[in-house]
C-alpha positions, 0 to 999 in steps of 0.5 A: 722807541728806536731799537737801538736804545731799546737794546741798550737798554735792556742789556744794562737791565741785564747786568744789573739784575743778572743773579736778582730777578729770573722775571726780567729774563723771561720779559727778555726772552719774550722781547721781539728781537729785529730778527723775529717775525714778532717784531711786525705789529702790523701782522701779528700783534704784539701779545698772544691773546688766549680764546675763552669761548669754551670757559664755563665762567659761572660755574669755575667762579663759583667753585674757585674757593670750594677747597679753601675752607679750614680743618675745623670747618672740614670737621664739622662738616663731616659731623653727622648731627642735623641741624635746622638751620644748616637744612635750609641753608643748604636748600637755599644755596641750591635754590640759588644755584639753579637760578644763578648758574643753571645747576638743575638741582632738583632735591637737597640730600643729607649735608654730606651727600649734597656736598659731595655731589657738588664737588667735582671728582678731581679738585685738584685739576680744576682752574679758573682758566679753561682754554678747552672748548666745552659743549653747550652751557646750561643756562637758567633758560634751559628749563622747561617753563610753562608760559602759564606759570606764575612762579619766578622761579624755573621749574627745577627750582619749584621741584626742589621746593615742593620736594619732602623734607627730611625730619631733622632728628635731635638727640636731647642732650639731657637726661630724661630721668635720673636715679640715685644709686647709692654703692653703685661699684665703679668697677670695669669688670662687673655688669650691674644693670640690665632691663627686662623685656617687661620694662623692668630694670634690676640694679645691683647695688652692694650687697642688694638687688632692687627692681625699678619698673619704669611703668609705675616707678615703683622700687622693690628690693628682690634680694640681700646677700648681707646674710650670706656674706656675699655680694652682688657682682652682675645681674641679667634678665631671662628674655621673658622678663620673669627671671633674673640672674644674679651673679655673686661674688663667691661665684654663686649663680642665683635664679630668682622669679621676679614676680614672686620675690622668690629664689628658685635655686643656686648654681654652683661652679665658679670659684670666682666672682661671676661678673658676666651673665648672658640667656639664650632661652632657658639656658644661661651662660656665666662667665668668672674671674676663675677664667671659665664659662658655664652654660647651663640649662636651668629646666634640668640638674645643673650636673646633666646640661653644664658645658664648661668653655675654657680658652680664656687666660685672664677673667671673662668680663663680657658675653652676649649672645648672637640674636639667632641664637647660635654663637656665644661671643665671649671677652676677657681680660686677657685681650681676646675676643672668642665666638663658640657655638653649640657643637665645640667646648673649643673656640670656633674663631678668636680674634687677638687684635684688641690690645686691652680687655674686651667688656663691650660686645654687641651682635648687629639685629640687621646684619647676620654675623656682624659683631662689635667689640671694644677694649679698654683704656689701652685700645679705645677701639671699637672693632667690626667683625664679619664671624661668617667668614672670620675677617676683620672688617672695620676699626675706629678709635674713639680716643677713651676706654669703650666699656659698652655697645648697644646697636639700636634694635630699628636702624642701623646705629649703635651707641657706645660708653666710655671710661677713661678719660672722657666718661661719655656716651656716642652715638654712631652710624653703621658703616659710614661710622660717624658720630651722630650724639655726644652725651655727657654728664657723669663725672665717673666712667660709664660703666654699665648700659642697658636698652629699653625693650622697645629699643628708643631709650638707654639707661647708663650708670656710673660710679658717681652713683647715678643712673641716667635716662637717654632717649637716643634712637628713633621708634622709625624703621626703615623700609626693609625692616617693615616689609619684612614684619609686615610678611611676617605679619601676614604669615601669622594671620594665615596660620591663625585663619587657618588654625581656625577653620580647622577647629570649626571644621573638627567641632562640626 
């Protein structure tokens, strides 16, 4: 093309399309003039062509849509619950990126943790047009095979076959047994339901108590407080499994031998209703709507042991115990969040950042000094504490009134119940706090909880007047966790092998 028409040409472009497209000054600007050394085709060519030598085309191609997924999909990704499906396609994907890419994956974690892994550590940076020279690809023929091998596949590819498989867990969805329990109180403040070490569940119902044994299901009423105008207002099973407690509504504590049927004595005390009840051996903690706990030690007069705690405003709704024994947490419905221990009738640390009364209260069994509690419809948060050094550790709102905690006594997971307004029951991992169960089906909320004494089963009861049976948690403990009993296991042995060979010895 003459130049001279050329620039005429382009000037009338120009004018035209002066306010319009930006584009065509850029194709102006890039046009060779007379002047410019570009205009030689004969030595430089008329476009700058990039070298991609060093792109990794297989493994940018492969990658170019990773972040293109959609929230929901994001989600549900992040949803701890296994599935089988989802397993094998994760072990085929990697099956395939070994043979197509050279990915060299030799094992398929959890979905989590293999998707983090195949994500690059800045996505933000990542182009498909790499002009940088990178080092030597890795290719499919870069592993290792024996000439000798019948398999199609490389060798990584056979170890990612041959690695173990993780059992997929699942949570069955539905009850395993469910019970009727007639005057069931839907009431937020009271604890109704509690399961003895000896497999036996005690259930206030009303005016009455009645044991359920889960061996034989065999009911039987322990007691009636009708004749005394008094009603049932928290039960709690000593850690034996021969004594409960029940708390009544004119603030009675009363002691009853399980076995024999028989009321052993009465604690007075409270002027309120007793709505929480928590052992530490022979000694018994109760907290009232009069604001005050009591802790008494039931081997001597109440008068001679009693300890009075005072540091709530409002009424004492939740109490546990830690599992070595010494620290006492106790919740209110004044918000509050107190831990006491053996040597103060004062509060040793008191936590204030729950923002609704706090029932739901847990002590971790793997974790020395780690305690959970949750607040009411006005919070829905279910918080970690570290009582060792008083901080806060972590917070997650569950979006509905937490109104139970139970931590599973062989893995770290607790399981949660909740009121206002989704009535369900969650199941959650310690830390990393994701959901791994969603159970649903009471129509009320769920208000009360209790553990099985082998820790795999839990028992929830709501004011629809049911009592329904979950099997959430695994038998399995984790490896740590049986080292230690198998130490302690051996510890014994000795002591018994030992305690023997002295009683031979003094006979002889």
């Amino acid at each position: 093309m003459d130049q001279d028409y050329e620039r005429r040409l382009l000037r009338q472009i120009n004018v035209q399309n002066d306010n319009t497209s930006p584009m065509v000054n850029v194709i102006c600007h890039l046009t060779p003039t007379p002047e410019s050394p570009l205009s030689s085709p004969s030595k430089h060519g008329d476009r700058f062509i990039p070298s991609r030598a060093g792109a990794n085309w297989s493994i940018n191609f492969h990658r170019i849509n990773e972040n293109e997924k959609s929230p929901s999909q994001n989600k549900k990704t992040k949803d701890a619950t296994s599935d089988t499906g989802k397993a094998d396609g994760l072990a085929y994907s990697a099956l395939l990126k070994n043979e197509l890419l050279g990915a060299g994956i030799e094992k398929v974690l959890d979905p989590q943790t293999e998707d983090r892994r195949l994500q690059p550590s800045t996505p933000e940076r990542r182009s498909l047009f790499s002009y940088s020279l990178s080092a030597k690809r890795s290719t499919p023929d870069d592993n290792s095979v024996s000439p000798y091998s019948l398999s199609p596949v490389s060798s990584k590819s056979q170890k990612l076959l041959r690695s173990p498989r993780k059992p997929t867990r699942k949570i069955s969805k539905i009850p395993f047994k469910v019970l009727d329990a007639p005057e069931l109180q839907d009431d937020f403040y009271l604890n109704l339901v509690d399961w003895s070490s000896l497999n036996v569940l005690s259930v206030g119902l009303g005016t009455c108590v009645y044991l359920w044994s889960a061996c034989t299901s065999q009911v039987t009423r322990l007691c009636d407080l009708s004749v005394e105008g008094d009603s049932v207002t928290s039960v709690g099973w000593s850690e034996r499994g021969n004594l409960v407690a029940v708390g009544t509504h004119k603030g009675f504590v009363q002691i009853w031998d399980a076995t024999a049927g028989k009321k052993l004595f009465a604690l007075e005390g409270h002027t309120a209703r007793v709505g929480a009840l928590a052992w530490n051996a022979d000694q018994l903690s109760s907290g009232s709507r009069d604001r005050m706990i009591l802790q008494r030690d039931i081997r001597t007069p109440p008068l001679q042991s009693e300890r009075r705690l005072q540091g709530h405003r409002q009424e004492v709704c939740g109490l546990k115990w830690s599992t070595d024994h010494q620290l006492l947490a106790s919740g209110g419905n004044d918000n509050k969040l107190l831990v006491w221990n053996h040597s103060s009738v004062l509060p040793m640390q008191q936590y204030t950042e729950h923002l609704a009364a706090v029932k739901a209260i847990a002590w971790s069994p793997h974790q020395h000094g780690l305690l959970a509690s949750g607040g009411g419809t006005a919070d829905r948060c279910i918080r970690f504490w570290n009582t060792l050094t008083a901080q806060p550790l972590q917070c997650i709102d569950t979006g509905s009134q937490v109104c139970n905690l139970a931590w599973s006594k062989h893995t770290n997971e607790l399981v949660s119940t909740h009121g206002y307004s989704q009535n369900q029951i969650l199941v959650w991992k310690y830390p990393s706090l994701t959901q791994v169960a969603k159970l649903t089906g009471h129509s009320y909320r769920v208000l009360y909880l209790a553990m099985s004494p082998d820790g795999e089963a839990i028992v929830t009861g709501a004011g629809d007047e049911t009592l329904r049976f979950w099997n959430v948690f695994s038998k399995t403990r984790s490896t740590k966790v049986s080292i230690v009993m198998r130490d302690l296991l051996i510890v014994r042995v000795k002591k018994c092998i030992w305690k023997t060979i002295q009683f031979l010895t003094s006979v002889a």
